[in-house]
C-alpha positions as CSV (number, residue, x, y, z in Angstrom):
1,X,-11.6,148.4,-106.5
2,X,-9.1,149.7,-103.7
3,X,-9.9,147.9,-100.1
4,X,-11.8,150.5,-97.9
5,X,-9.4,152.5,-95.6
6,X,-11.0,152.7,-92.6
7,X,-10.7,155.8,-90.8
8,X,-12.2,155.7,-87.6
9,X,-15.8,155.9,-88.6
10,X,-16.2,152.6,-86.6
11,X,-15.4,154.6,-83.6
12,X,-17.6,157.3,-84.3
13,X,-21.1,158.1,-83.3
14,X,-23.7,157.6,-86.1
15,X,-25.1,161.1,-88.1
16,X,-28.5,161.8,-87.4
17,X,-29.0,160.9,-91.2
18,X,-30.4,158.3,-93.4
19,X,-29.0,157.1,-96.5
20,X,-31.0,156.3,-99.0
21,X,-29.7,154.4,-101.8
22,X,-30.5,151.7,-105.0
23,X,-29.0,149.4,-106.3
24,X,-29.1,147.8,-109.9
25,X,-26.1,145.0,-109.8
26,X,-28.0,141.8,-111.6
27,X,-24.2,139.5,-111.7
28,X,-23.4,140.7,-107.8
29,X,-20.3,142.4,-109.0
30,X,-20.7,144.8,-105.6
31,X,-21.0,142.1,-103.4
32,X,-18.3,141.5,-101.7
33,X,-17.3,145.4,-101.5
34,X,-20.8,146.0,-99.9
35,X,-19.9,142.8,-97.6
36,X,-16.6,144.9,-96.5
37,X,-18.2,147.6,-96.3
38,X,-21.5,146.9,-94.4
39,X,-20.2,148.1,-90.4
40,X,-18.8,151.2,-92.3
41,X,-22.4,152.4,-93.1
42,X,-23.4,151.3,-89.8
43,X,-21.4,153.1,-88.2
44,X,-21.9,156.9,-90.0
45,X,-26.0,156.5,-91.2
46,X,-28.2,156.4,-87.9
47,X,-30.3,153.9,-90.9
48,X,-29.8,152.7,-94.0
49,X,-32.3,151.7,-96.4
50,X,-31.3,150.5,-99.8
51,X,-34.6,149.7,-102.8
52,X,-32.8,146.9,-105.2
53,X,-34.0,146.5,-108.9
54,X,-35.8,143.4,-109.5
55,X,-33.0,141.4,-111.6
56,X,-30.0,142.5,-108.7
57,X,-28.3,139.8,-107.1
58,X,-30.0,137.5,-104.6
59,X,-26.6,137.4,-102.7
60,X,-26.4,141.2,-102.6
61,X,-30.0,141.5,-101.5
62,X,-29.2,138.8,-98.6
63,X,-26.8,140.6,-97.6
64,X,-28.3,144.1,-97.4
65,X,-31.7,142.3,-95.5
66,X,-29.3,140.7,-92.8
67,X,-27.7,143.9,-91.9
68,X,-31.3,145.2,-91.7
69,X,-30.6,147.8,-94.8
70,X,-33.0,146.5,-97.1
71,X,-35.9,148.2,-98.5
72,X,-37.4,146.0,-100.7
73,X,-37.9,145.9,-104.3
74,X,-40.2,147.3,-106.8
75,X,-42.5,145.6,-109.1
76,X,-41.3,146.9,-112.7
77,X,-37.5,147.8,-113.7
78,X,-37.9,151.1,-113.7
79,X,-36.2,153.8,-111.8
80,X,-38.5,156.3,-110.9
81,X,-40.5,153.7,-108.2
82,X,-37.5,152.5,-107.2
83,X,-35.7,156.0,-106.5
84,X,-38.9,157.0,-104.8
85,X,-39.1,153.2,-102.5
86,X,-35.2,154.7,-101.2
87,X,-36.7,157.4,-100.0
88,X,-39.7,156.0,-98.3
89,X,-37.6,154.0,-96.7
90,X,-34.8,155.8,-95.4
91,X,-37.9,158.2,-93.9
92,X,-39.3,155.0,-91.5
93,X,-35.9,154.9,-90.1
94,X,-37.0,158.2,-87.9
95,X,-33.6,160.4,-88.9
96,X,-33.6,164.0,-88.8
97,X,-32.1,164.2,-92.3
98,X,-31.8,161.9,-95.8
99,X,-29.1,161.8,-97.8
100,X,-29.9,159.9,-101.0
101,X,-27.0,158.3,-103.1
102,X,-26.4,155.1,-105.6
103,X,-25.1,152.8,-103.6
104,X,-22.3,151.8,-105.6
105,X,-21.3,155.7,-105.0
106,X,-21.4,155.6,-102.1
107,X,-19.1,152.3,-101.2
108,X,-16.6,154.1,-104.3
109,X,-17.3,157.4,-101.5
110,X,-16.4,155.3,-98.6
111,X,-13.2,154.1,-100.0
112,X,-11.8,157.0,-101.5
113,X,-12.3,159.6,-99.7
114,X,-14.6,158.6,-96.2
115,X,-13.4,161.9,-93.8
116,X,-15.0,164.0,-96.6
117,X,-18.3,161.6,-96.8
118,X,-18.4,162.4,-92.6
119,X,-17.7,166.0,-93.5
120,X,-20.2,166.5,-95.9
121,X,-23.2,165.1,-93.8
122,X,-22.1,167.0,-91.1
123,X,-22.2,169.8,-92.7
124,X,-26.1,169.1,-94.1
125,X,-27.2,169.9,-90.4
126,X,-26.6,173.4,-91.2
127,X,-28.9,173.6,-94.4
128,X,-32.5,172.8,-95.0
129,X,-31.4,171.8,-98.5
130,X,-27.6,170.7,-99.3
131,X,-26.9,169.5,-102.8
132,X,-23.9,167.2,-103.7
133,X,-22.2,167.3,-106.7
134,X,-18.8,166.5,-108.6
135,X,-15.4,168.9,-108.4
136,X,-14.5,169.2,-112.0
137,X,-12.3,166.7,-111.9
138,X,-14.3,164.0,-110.2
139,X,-16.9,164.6,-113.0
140,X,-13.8,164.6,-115.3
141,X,-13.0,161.2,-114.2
142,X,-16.2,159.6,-116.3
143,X,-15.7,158.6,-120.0
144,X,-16.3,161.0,-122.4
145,X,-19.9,160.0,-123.5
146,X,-21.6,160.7,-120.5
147,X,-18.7,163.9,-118.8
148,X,-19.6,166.0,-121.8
149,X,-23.8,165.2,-122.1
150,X,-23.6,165.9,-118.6
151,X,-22.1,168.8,-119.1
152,X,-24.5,170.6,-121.5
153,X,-27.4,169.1,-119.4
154,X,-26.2,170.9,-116.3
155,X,-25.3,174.0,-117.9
156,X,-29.1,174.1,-119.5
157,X,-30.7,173.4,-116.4
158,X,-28.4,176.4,-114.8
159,X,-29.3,178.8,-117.9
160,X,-33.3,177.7,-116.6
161,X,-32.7,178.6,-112.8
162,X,-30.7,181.7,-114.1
163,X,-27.3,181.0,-111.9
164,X,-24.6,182.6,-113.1
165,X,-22.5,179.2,-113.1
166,X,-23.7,175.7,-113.5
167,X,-23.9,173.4,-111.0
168,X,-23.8,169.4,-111.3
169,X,-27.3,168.1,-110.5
170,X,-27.0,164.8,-112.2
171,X,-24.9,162.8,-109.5
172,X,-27.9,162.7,-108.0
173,X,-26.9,163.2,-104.2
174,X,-28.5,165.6,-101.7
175,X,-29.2,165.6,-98.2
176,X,-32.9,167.0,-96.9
177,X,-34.7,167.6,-93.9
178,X,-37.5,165.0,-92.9
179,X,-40.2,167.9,-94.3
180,X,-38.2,168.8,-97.7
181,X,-37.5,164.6,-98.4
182,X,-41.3,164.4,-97.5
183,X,-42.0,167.1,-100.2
184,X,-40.1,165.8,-102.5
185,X,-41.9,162.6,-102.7
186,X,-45.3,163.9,-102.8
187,X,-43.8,165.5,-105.7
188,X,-42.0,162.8,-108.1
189,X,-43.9,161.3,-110.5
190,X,-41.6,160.6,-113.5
191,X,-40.6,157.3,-113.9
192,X,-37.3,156.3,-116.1
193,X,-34.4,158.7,-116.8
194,X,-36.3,162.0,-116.8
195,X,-36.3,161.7,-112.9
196,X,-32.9,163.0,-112.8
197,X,-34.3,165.9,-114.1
198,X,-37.4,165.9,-111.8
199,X,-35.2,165.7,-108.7
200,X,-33.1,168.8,-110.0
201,X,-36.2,170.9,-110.3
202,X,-38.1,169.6,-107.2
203,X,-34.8,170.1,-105.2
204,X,-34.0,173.7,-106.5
205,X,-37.7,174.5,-105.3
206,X,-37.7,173.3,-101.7
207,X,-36.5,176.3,-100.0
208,X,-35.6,179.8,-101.0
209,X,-32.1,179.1,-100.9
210,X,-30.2,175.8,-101.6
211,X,-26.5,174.8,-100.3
212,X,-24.3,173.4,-103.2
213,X,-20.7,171.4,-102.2
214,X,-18.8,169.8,-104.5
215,X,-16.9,166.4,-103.2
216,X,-13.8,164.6,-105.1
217,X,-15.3,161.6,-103.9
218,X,-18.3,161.6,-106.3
219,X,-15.8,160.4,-109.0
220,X,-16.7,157.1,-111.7
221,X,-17.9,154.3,-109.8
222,X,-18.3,152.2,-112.3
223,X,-15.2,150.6,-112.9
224,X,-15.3,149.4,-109.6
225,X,-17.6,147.3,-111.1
226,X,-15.1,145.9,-113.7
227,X,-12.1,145.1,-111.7
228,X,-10.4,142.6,-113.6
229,X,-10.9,144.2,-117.3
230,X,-9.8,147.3,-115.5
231,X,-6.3,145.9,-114.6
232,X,-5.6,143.8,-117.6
233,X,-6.2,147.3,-119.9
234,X,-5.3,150.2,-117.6
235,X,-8.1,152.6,-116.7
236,X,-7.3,154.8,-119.4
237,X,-7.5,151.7,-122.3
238,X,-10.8,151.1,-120.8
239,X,-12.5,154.4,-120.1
240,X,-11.9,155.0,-123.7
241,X,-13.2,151.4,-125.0
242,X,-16.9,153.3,-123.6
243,X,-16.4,156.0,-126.6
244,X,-18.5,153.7,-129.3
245,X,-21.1,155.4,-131.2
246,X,-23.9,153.6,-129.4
247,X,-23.0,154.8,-125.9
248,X,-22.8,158.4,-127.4
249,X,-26.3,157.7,-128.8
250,X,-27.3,156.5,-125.6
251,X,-26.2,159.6,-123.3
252,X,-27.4,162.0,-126.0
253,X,-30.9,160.4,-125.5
254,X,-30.5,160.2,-121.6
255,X,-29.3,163.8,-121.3
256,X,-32.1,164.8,-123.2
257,X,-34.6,163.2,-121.0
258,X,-32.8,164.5,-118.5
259,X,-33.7,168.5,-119.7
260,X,-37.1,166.8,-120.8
261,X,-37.6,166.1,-117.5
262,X,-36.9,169.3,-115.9
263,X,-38.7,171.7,-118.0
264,X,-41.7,169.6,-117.4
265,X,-41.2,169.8,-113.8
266,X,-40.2,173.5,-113.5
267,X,-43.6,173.9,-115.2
268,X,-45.7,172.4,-112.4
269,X,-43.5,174.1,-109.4
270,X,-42.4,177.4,-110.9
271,X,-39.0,179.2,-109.7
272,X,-38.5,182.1,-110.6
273,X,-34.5,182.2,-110.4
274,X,-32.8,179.7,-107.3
275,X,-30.5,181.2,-105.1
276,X,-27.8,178.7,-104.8
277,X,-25.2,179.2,-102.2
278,X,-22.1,177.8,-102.8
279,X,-19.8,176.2,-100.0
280,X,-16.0,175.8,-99.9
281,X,-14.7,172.3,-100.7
282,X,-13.8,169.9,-97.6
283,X,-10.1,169.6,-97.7
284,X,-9.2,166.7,-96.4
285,X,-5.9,165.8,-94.6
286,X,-3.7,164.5,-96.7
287,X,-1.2,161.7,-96.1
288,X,1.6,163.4,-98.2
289,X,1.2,166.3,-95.7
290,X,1.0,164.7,-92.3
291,X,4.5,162.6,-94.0
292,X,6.0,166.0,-94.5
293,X,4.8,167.4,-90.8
294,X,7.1,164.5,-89.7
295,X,10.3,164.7,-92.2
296,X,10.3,168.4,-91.0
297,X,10.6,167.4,-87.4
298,X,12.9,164.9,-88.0
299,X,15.0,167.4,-89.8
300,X,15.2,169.9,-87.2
301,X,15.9,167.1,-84.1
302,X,18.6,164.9,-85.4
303,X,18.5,161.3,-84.3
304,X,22.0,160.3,-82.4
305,X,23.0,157.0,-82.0
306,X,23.5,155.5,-78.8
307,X,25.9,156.7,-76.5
308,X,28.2,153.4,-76.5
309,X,28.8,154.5,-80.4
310,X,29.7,158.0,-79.6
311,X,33.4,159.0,-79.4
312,X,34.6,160.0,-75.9
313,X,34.1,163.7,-74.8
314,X,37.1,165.7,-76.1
315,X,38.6,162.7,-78.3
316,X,38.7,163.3,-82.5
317,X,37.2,161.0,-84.9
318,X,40.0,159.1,-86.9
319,X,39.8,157.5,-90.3
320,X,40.9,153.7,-90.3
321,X,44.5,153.1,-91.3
322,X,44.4,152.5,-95.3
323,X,44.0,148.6,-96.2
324,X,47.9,147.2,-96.9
C-alpha cells in the first residue's frame, strides 16, 4: 500500500460527520496503515466509531480503543450485527450526519485520493440521503469475479427501482442524516451477505429523492491487504490469480444473496420507482496540472543568469578560438 499523502486535512476543522466503519482483519495486515493513519480520521470525522469482528487482530483493536474509535465487537461472526453495532455507534458520537464505510476503504480512500473523501462529505450536508458509489473504472479496478457479479446485481436492483441507469449500491457507502441513519436501523434485520441488499433498499426508501456520486477513490482495497504478494507478481499477475472457479462460485452465491436480499426488503417498505439524482464527479486537482501551471510560467518569464555572467551592454558574444 502507497504511504498516505497528507493533504492538509490535519489542519482542517473536523465534518460534522461520523464515520462508521467494520473491520474483519484476523492476521492485523491493516495495522500499521490504520496506525499511520489514525490523526487523519481525527482530523476530517467529528467521531469515529469502528464495530471489529470477533477473530480481528488484538493489535488492531488496541489501537482503534486508544484513539477512542472503538465500538466494540459483536457476539457471532456475522455481518449483519456487526454493520448495524457501526452504526449505533457512530450515532452516540452526537454528529449531524453518518457516513458508513469498510474501514479498510476508507484508509485505501484516504491515501488515494483524500481532497475528494473531504469533498464528498462536504457535499452530504446538502442531501438528506447521498449515496457513494464506484466511477466505472474504480469498480473496474476489482478482479473479475466479483466487477462482473456486481455488475448484474446492480443493474437488477436498478431494473427493480425502475432508473433508467444503474447505479453501484454494493460499495456500501452513504452518508445520512441523524433521523434517516436512525431509520435505517430500526429497519435492518438481515444478517450475512443479504444486508447489502437490505441497505440498498432501505436507503432508496428514506426520502423521496436520493443523491448518487461516484468517487475514483472507492477502487480495490484489498490488495492493500497483500502487499508483498502484490509486488513480487505485479497487480495484474495477482488480480487474475482471484479468477479460480471457486471464487466465481462464491460471488455468484454472494450476488445472489445480494438481489435475495433486496426483493425481500423492497417487499416490506415498498417504492414505487426512486428518484435518484445524480451529481457531477469531484475533480480533484491534479499534480500533472498544477506542474504544467508552472512549466507554462516558466516558459513565458525566462530565467537570466546573474548579471556578472552577462556580456557588457553593447559588446557581441564570441565563440572561443578553436583548440590548436
Amino acid at each position: 500500500m502507497r504511504p498516505i499523502r497528507r493533504r492538509g486535512l490535519q489542519h482542517a476543522r473536523p465534518l460534522d460527520v461520523a464515520l462508521a466503519a467494520t473491520l474483519h482483519d484476523p492476521p492485523g495486515a491493516l495495522a500499521d496503515a490504520l496506525d499511520h493513519v489514525l490523526p487523519d480520521l481525527a482530523a476530517l470525522y467529528r467521531g469515529v466509531a469502528v464495530a471489529t469482528s470477533p477473530p480481528t487482530s488484538k493489535r488492531v483493536v488496541s489501537l482503534l480503543a486508544r484513539a477512542g474509535m472503538h465500538a466494540g465487537s459483536v457476539a457471532s461472526n456475522r455481518r449483519g450485527p456487526l454493520y448495524r453495532l457501526s452504526i449505533r455507534g457512530a450515532l452516540a458520537t452526537g454528529a449531524a450526519r453518518v457516513h458508513y464505510l469498510d474501514l479498510d476503504r476508507t484508509i485505501h480512500w484516504l491515501a488515494r485520493a483524500p481532497r475528494e473523501l473531504r469533498a464528498a462529505l462536504r457535499l452530504a450536508a446538502r442531501h438528506p440521503v447521498l449515496v457513494l458509489g464506484r466511477t466505472a473504472k474504480a469498480h473496474r479496478s476489482h478482479h473479475l469475479p466479483l466487477w462482473s457479479t456486481e455488475v448484474v446485481a446492480n443493474r437488477l436492483i436498478a431494473a427493480r427501482l425502475e432508473l433508467a441507469r444503474p447505479i453501484d449500491v454494493l460499495v456500501p457507502s452513504f452518508v445520512l442524516g441523524r433521523d434517516a441513519a436512525a431509520r435505517l436501523l430500526a429497519r435492518s434485520r438481515a444478517r450475512d451477505a443479504a444486508m447489502y441488499g437490505e441497505w440498498a433498499a432501505l436507503v432508496a426508501a428514506l426520502d423521496d429523492e436520493i443523491a448518487y456520486l461516484e468517487c475514483r477513490g472507492l477502487e480495490w482495497e484489498t490488495p492493500d491487504r497483500h502487499r508483498r504478494a502484490v509486488r513480487r507478481a505485479g497487480l495484474a499477475a495477482w488480480r487474475r490469480r482471484q479468477e479460480t472457479p471457486a471464487e466465481w462460485q462464491l460471488r455468484i452465491a454472494i450476488a445472489a444473496d445480494f438481489v435475495g436480499g433486496f426483493a425481500r426488503t423492497l417487499a416490506r417498505f415498498p417504492i414505487v420507482a426512486a428518484r435518484v439524482r445524480r451529481l457531477p464527479p469531484r475533480a480533484p486537482v491534479s499534480v500533472p496540472s498544477r506542474m504544467a501551471h508552472a512549466a507554462r510560467r516558466t516558459r513565458a518569464v525566462p530565467r537570466r543568469g546573474p548579471r556578472s555572467a552577462r556580456p557588457p551592454r553593447g559588446s557581441r558574444r564570441r565563440s572561443p578560438p578553436p583548440a590548436r
